[in-house]
Phi, psi and omega in degrees: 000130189251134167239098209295343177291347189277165191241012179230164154255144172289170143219159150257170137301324172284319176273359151291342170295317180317321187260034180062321194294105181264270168010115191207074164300113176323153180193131162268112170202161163227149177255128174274139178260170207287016173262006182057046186225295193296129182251183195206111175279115176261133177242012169174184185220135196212161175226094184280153157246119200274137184247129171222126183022080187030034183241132184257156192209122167289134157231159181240100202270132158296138138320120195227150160271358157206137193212184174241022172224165186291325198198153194204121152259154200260177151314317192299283170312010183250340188254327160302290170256041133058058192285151163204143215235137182227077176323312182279338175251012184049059194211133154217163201238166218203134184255148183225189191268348168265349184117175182274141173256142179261126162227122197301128164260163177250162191272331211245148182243001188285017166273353191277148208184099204268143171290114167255128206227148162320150136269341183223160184299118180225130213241122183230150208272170156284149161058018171233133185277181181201144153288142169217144177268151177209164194248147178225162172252075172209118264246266184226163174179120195288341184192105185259175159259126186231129198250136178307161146272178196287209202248317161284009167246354173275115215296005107239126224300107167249171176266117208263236074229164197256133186223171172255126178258189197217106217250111177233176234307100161103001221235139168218186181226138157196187244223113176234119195261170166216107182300329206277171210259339197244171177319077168288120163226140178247121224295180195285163172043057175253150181280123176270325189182208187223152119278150187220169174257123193259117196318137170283009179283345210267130168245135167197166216210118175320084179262008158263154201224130178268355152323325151314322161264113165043148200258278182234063135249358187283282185307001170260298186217060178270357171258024145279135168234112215215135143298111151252127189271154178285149184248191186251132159327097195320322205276248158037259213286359140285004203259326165297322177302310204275004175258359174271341170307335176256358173262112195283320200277152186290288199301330171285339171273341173297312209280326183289314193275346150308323175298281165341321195288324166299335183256014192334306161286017152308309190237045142197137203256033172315294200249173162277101179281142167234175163265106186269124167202138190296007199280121158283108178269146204238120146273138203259119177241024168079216198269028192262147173292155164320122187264112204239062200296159197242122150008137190249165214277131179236134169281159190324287205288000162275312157344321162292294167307330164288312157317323160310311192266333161304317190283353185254357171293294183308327170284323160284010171063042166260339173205202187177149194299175190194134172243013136267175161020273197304163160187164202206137182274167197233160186229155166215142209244131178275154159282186183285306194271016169105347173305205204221103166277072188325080189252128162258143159219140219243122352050267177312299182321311176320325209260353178261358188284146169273113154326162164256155196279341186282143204256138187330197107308136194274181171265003158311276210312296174337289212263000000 
């Protein structure tokens, strides 16, 4: 790969192995890369020779034990032989002792294709997901595609997704859930999945906002960039766990909580949930006038706390201001566990409503 910005040239150790060359004078050196953060451990320095149409042209390559490409001719070499990159033909020509040679390049890097691998042994509770760091042979890069690996060559199956990552010097994050009732763990250097490059054709979008979290988890796993699908809540599936807890045989619990699993938003209360129905409700109060009852005597801090609990009701699209008429004074109850039980009391509204002549429905009939 030719880089007219480095200002040396590369290798690895591996594609120098390829090439027979034992004789490798030691150098202790490191190279700053071009995000100026990142560094490059040099373990030695050679001087290889290039054949292009039976012209050998010397270069003097630094020795790297990892990179993400095999070979880099530098600046140095491009300005030695008085290089020139021809954009409209894909082409560059290079001056010799015969005159200048053309040589074609391909333009597109998307076959490139990097191993993402643990750095340290990660150990995940059952049925919970966890961020984990991992290492690639890639410097920095704002943005890759990462496809997991399968599943069957990993010795237990966890759950990948395939997200766009952030990848910086050599380290990236990503996000491994565990399905199993037990502990999954995965040994140091286990292969998680590849990256690849991503095409400018690709329109895709950032859906994570690190502003949203925490100060500091925001500094910790602020280069994630991830699709994320929805999973199932950890807080969810303890809640199946702790209703599965009196069932001894493993196969009736395996078969119910598969059953569970399918109603999943049933049991979670993460959030306010509602119910859509197309039915319109009318309370019928006749020829009666608006009934307008006045708020019952509060101390300051029961005044807060009614407020408190309006504003978060209200945010949850459990209610919405209103101008009318009518109005019913409200009570609030404390609970057991110190929450707020939010009660109107519709009383009056009760002695002016017209019933229905017809008898409810049951709750067989509801659900």
């Amino acid at each position: 790969m030719i880089d007219t910005g480095a200002s040396h040239s590369f290798i690895t150790q591996c594609a120098l192995r390829t090439l027979s060359y034992f004789r490798l004078p030691s150098c202790e050196r490191t190279a700053q890369l071009g995000d100026g953060q990142t560094t490059l451990k040099i373990v030695g320095e050679i001087q290889l020779f290039l054949q292009f149409d039976q012209v050998f042209t010397p270069v003097n390559a630094l020795v790297t034990q990892t990179m993400n490409t095999d070979f880099i001719l530098g600046g140095d070499w491009c300005t030695k032989n008085k290089v020139k990159i021809d954009y409209a033909k894909s082409q560059v020509s290079l001056c010799t002792q015969l005159g200048r040679i053309f040589i074609p390049y391909h333009k597109h890097i998307d076959y490139l294709s990097l191993d993402v691998k643990s750095i340290n042994a990660i150990h995940i509770p059952p049925r919970e997901s966890c961020t984990v760091q991992a290492k690639v042979q890639l410097s920095s890069a704002n943005t890759v595609y990462f496809s997991p690996a399968d599943t069957i060559s990993l010795e237990r199956s966890v759950i990948m997704l395939p997200a766009l990552l952030h990848v910086n010097n050599y380290t990236t994050y990503l996000e491994i859930y565990n399905p199993h009732d037990t502990t999954c763990t995965l040994p140091m250097n286990t292969r998680l999945g590849h990256i690849t490059h991503t095409p400018h054709k690709l329109q895709s979008c950032v859906i994570y906002d690190p502003s949203r979290c925490s100060s500091s988890w925001s500094s910790q796993h602020h280069v994630i960039n991830t699709i994320d699908l929805k999973q199932t809540p950890s807080n969810t599936c303890k809640i199946i766990d702790k209703l599965l807890d009196h069932i001894t045989k493993c196969q009736d619990k395996h078969q119910l909580r598969h059953i569970l699993e399918q109603h999943i938003k049933i049991f979670d209360i993460s959030h306010v949930t509602q119910a859509n129905t197309s039915v319109p409700h009318i309370i019928n109060t006749g020829d009666s006038l608006p009934i307008s009852s006045r708020p019952y005597p509060r101390t300051i801090q029961q005044r807060r706390e009614l407020q408190a609990e309006i504003q978060k009701i209200l945010q949850a699209n459990q209610i919405r201001p209103s101008i009318s008429p009518w109005s019913s004074p409200v009570i609030i109850h404390k609970k057991k566990d110190g929450g707020i039980r939010f009660l109107v009391d519709y009383r009056k509204l009760n002695s002016v409503t017209k019933k229905d002549s017809f008898p409810q429905p049951t709750t067989e009939e509801l659900l």
